[in-house]
N, C-alpha and C positions, 0 to 999 in steps of 0.2 A: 545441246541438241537432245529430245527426248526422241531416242529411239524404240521402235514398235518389238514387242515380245511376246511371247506366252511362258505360263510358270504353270508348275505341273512336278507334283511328290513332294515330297517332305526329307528333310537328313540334313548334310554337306550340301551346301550349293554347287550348282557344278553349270558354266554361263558356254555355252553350243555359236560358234561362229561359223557362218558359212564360207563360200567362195564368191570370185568374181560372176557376178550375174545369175548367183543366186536367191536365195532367202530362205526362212529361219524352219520350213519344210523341209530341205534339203538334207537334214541331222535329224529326222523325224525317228526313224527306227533304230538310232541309239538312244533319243533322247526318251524314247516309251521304254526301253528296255533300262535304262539308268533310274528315272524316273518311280521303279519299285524299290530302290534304295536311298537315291536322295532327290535336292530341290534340283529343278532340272531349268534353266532359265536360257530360252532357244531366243535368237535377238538375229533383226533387220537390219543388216548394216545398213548406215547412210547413203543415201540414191539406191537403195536395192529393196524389195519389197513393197512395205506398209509406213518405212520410216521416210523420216523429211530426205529433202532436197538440199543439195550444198554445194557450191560448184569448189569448194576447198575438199581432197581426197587426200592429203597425206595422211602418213602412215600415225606420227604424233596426234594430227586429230582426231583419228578414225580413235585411236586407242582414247585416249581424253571421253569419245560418246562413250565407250563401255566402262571408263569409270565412274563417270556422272550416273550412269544408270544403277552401278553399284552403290551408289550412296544414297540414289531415290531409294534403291528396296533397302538401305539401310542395312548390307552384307561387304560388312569389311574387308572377310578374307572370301576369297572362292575357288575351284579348280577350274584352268580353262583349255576348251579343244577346238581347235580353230582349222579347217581344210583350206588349202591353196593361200588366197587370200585373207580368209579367216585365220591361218597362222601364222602369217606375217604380223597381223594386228596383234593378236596373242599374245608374240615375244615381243613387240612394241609395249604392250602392258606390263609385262614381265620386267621389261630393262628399266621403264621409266615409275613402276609403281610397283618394286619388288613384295613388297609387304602386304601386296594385295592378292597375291597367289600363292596356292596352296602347292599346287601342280600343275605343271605343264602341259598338253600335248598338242604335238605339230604335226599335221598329216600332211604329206608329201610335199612340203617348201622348206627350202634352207634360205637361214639367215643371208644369202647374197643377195646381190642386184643380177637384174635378169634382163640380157637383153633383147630389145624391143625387136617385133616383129611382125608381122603381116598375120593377124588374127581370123580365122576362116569365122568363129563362131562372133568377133565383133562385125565382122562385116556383113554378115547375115541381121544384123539387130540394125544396125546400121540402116542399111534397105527398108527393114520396116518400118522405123521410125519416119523417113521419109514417106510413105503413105497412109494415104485414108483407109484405114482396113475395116473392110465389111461383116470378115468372119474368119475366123481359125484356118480357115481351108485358104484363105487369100493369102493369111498369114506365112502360113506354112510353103507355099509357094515362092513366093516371097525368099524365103530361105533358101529353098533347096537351090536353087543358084548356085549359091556360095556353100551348102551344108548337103550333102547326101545323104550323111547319115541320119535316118529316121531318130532313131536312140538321140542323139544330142537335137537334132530341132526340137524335140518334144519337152527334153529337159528348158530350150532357150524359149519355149511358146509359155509355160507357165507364170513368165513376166507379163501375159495379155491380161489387161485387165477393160472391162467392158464398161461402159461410159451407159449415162441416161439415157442417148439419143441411140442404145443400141450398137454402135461403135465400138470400135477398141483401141486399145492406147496399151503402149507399154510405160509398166513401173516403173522402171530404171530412167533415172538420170542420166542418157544418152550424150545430151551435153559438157557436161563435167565428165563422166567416162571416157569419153573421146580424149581430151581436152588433155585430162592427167596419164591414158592408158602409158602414151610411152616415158614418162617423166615418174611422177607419184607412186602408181601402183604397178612399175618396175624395182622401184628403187630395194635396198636393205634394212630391216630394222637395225639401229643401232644406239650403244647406249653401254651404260655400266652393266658387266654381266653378274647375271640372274644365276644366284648360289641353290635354288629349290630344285626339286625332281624334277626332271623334263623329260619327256618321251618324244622322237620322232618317227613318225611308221611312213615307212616309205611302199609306194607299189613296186612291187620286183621288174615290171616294164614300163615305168616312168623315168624319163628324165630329170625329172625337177630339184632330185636331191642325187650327186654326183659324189664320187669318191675327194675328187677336188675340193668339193665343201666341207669336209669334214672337221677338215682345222679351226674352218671357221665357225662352226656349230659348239665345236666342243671351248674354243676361246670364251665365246659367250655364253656360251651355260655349258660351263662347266663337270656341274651332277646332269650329266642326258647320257642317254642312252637310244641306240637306233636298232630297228627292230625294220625287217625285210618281209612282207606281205607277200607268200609267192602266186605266183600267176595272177597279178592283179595291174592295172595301171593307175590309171594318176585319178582314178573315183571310186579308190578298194571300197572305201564306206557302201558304196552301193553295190561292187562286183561280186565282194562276200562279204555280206553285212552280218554274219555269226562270227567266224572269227575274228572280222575288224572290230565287233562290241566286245568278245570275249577278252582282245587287248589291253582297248582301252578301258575296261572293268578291271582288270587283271591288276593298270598300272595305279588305277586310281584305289584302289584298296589297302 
């Protein structure tokens, strides 16, 4: 699968994964501020943005697209930082293609399986996909149903993309997202553990990386290290984006 990216600076490569129902904007204001030191390669996962459609989401092929990609730009080794989703993929590249990372870094998901649940922000995509939406504002309506919070609809509306007839349509693979949410893109990466520098930054009021996990992070990669973001939750990257850049700059130096 050719997934959709942009590239931008020059140095170390260093390949920006997003999260679930995201895309490759989402890592924008690390990837500007990395971007004056090295090659900066922001990338669509599979059904989310600009890139194709697949109704297969595991975790082994999700990681497989990003090293196909590595071999179109013809960059052997690279550093990678992957949020929610995008770190699950991450350490899937990591286990299954250790020679192709440089370093690691995981923002706020442990190597576990996680279980399924009643999603407020898929059910809000959900809704829309089932309508003919006229405009942002039906959109957004639409959501708040299921979504109150302004802040996150507005994050889940930048998947609208507007069609010829003036319409809109969301990016995402709704289909296959459904389809894999509680199977696929629950499940854990696993695989032979991953000996290179790993970093995992967790938000200080996020659930998603527990004391519980710890054993299992440190079995699989080994060389990591966990680092606690205070007052932030499970989108530090965006809650304070200085200190989450000055980290992962910090780790990747």
């Amino acid at each position: 699968m050719k997934l959709n990216y942009t590239n931008q600076g020059a140095g170390q490569p260093v390949v920006l994964l997003h999260g679930m129902f995201g895309s490759l904007s989402n890592l924008g204001n690390l990837a500007r501020d990395l971007a004056t030191a090295y090659r900066v390669i922001s990338v669509d996962l599979r059904n989310h943005g600009d890139s194709p459609h697949e109704q297969e989401m595991g975790l082994s092929a999700m990681a497989d697209d990003i090293v196909d990609l590595l071999d179109d730009l013809d960059l052997p080794r690279v550093n990678l930082i992957g949020h929610s989703l995008g770190g699950k993929i991450g350490m899937q590249v990591a286990l299954n293609y250790p020679s192709r990372v440089v370093k690691l870094v995981v923002v706020d998901i442990a190597p576990v399986a996680y279980t399924p649940r009643q999603d407020a922000a898929l059910d809000a995509l959900r809704a829309v996909s089932r309508l003919n939406i006229g405009s942002r504002g039906q959109a957004d309506a639409a959501m708040a149903i299921h979504l109150p919070e302004p802040q996150t609809r507005s994050f889940l509306l930048k998947n609208l993309k507007r069609k010829d007839d003036g319409s809109y349509c969301l990016r995402l693979n709704m289909s296959s997202i459904i389809e894999n949410y509680g199977t696929s893109l629950v499940a854990a990466p696993e695989g032979i553990p991953y000996g290179g520098p790993t970093l995992f930054l967790k938000g200080e009021t996020s659930a998603y990386i527990q004391s519980k996990h710890q054993s299992r992070m440190t079995e699989l990669f080994p060389n990591m290290k966990l680092d606690v973001m205070k007052g932030v939750g499970h989108w530090l990257h965006a809650e304070n984006p200085v200190e989450f850049n000055r980290r992962v700059t910090d780790f990747l130096i």
